[in-house]
C-alpha positions in Angstrom: 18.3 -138.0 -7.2 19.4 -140.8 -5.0 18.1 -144.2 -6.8 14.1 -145.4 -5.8 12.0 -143.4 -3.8 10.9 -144.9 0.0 7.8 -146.5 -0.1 4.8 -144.2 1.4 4.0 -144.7 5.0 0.8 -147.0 5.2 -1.3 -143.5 6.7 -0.1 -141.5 3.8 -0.9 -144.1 1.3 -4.5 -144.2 2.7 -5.1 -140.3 2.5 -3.2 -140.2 -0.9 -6.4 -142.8 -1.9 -8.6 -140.6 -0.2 -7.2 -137.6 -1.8 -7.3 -139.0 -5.3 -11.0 -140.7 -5.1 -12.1 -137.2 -3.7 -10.7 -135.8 -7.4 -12.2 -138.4 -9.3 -15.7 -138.3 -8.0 -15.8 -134.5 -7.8 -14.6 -134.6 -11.4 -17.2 -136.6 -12.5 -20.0 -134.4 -10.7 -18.4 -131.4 -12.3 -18.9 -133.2 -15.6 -22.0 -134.5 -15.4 -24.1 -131.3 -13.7 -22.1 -129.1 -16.1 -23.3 -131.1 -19.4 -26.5 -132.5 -18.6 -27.2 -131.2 -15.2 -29.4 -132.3 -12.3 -31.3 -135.2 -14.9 -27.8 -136.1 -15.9 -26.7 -136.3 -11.9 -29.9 -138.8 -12.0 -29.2 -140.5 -14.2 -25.6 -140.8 -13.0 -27.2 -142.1 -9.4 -29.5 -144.6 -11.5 -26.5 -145.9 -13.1 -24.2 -146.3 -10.3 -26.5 -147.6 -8.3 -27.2 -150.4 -11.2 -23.5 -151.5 -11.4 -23.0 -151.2 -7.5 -26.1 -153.1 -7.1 -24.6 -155.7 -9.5 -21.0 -156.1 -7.9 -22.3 -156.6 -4.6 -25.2 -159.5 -6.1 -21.6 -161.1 -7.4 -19.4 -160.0 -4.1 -21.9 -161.4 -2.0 -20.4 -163.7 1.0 -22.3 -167.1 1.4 -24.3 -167.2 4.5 -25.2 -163.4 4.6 -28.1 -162.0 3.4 -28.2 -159.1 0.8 -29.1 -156.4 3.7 -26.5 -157.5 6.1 -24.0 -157.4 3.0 -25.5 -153.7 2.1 -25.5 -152.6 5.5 -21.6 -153.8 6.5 -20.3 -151.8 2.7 -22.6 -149.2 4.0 -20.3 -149.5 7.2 -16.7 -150.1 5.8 -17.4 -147.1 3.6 -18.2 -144.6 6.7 -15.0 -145.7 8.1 -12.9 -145.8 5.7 -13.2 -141.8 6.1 -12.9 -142.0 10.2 -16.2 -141.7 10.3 -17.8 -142.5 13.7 -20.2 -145.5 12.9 -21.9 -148.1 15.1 -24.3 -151.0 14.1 -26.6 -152.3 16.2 -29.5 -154.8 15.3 -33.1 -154.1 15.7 -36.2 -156.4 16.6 -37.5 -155.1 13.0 -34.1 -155.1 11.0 -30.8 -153.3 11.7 -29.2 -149.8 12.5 -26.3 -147.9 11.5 -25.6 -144.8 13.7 -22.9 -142.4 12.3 -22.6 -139.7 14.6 -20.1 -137.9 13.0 -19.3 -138.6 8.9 -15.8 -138.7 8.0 -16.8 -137.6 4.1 -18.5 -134.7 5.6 -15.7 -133.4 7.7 -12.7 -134.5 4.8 -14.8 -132.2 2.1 -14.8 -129.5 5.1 -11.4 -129.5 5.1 -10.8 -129.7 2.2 -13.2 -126.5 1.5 -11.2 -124.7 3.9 -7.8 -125.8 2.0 -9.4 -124.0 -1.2 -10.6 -126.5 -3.0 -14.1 -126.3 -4.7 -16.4 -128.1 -4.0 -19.1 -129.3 -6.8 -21.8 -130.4 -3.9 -22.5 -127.6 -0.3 -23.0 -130.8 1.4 -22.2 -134.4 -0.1 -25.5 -135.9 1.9 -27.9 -135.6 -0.4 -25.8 -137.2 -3.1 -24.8 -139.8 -0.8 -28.3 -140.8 0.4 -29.9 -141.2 -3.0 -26.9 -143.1 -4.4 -26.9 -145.7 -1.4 -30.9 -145.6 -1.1 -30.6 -146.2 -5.1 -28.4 -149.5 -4.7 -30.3 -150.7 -1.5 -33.6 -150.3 -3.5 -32.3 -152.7 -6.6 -30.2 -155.1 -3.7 -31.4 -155.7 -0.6 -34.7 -158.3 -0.4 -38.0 -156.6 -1.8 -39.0 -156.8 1.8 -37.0 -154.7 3.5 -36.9 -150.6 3.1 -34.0 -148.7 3.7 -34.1 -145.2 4.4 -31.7 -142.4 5.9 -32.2 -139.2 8.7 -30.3 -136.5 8.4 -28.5 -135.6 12.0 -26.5 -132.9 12.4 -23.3 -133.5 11.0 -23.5 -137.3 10.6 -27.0 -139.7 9.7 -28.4 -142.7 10.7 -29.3 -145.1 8.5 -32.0 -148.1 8.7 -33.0 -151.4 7.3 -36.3 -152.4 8.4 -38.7 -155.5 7.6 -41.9 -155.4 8.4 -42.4 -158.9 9.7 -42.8 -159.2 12.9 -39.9 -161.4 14.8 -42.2 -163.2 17.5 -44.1 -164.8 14.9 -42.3 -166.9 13.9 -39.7 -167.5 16.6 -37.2 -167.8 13.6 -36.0 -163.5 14.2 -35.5 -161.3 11.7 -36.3 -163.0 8.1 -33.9 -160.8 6.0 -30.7 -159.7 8.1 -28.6 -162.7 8.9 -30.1 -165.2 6.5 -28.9 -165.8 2.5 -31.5 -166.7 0.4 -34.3 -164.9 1.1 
């Protein structure tokens, strides 16, 4: 050995985070379905969603409401992956396309490299867990909900008060406070 190690390119840093999350999580799924399973995977969602729910109430930028906030993690987390995600607001809230998940295809690969898997598909997982936090976070108003769509979803944030009304737009996607 020749003294300190190079530093890791800044690419396979980022896949070395994704690599080691992917362990974690799928460690603690493992766990959790193999001691207490699917009301322990409940109550794993219930309880993630409560501390998630939490850190974003205290992460919260001033100036944006709790939905734009949920929606733009929501976001950052799909592409974080490579994930091919756009936004684009709605008359009734907003709307987050992504046509084709990055976590999906990673756990593909990663399926074909041997590794097993705890989940056939992480969807399901992933929609309760973020419907979970959106349900104890975003304003009482709005619903949030998820479609299924292929191999990617599309995921919505809807109010439903009518923008004309008022003239003022949407009350709950773009506004803090409310």
């Amino acid at each position: 050995m020749t003294g300190e190690p190079s530093p890791l390119d800044p690419a396979d840093k980022v896949d070395l985070w994704r690599q080691r999350f992917f362990e974690a999580q799928a460690a603690a799924e493992e766990f959790i379905l193999g001691e207490h399973g699917e009301e322990g995977l409940a109550a794993w969602i219930q309880a993630n969603s409560r501390i998630t729910a939490e850190l974003l109430r205290a992460q919260r930028p001033a100036g944006v409401s709790a939905t734009d906030h949920f929606m733009a993690r929501l976001r950052h987390q799909l592409l974080l992956y490579d994930s091919a995600v756009t936004s684009e607001p709605q008359p009734s809230g907003a709307v987050l396309r992504n046509a084709d998940c990055g976590i999906l295809r990673y756990r593909k690969r990663a399926a074909r490299a041997g590794v097993v898997l705890t989940f056939s598909s992480p969807c399901p997982y992933c929609q309760q867990l973020n419907t979970a936090i959106a349900a104890r976070y975003v304003e009482p108003e709005v619903t949030v909900s998820c479609e299924q769509a292929g191999d990617g979803c599309t995921w919505r944030a809807e109010s439903p008060h009518d923008p004309g009304a008022d003239g003022a737009g949407s009350p709950h996607l773009g506004r803090a406070g409310d």
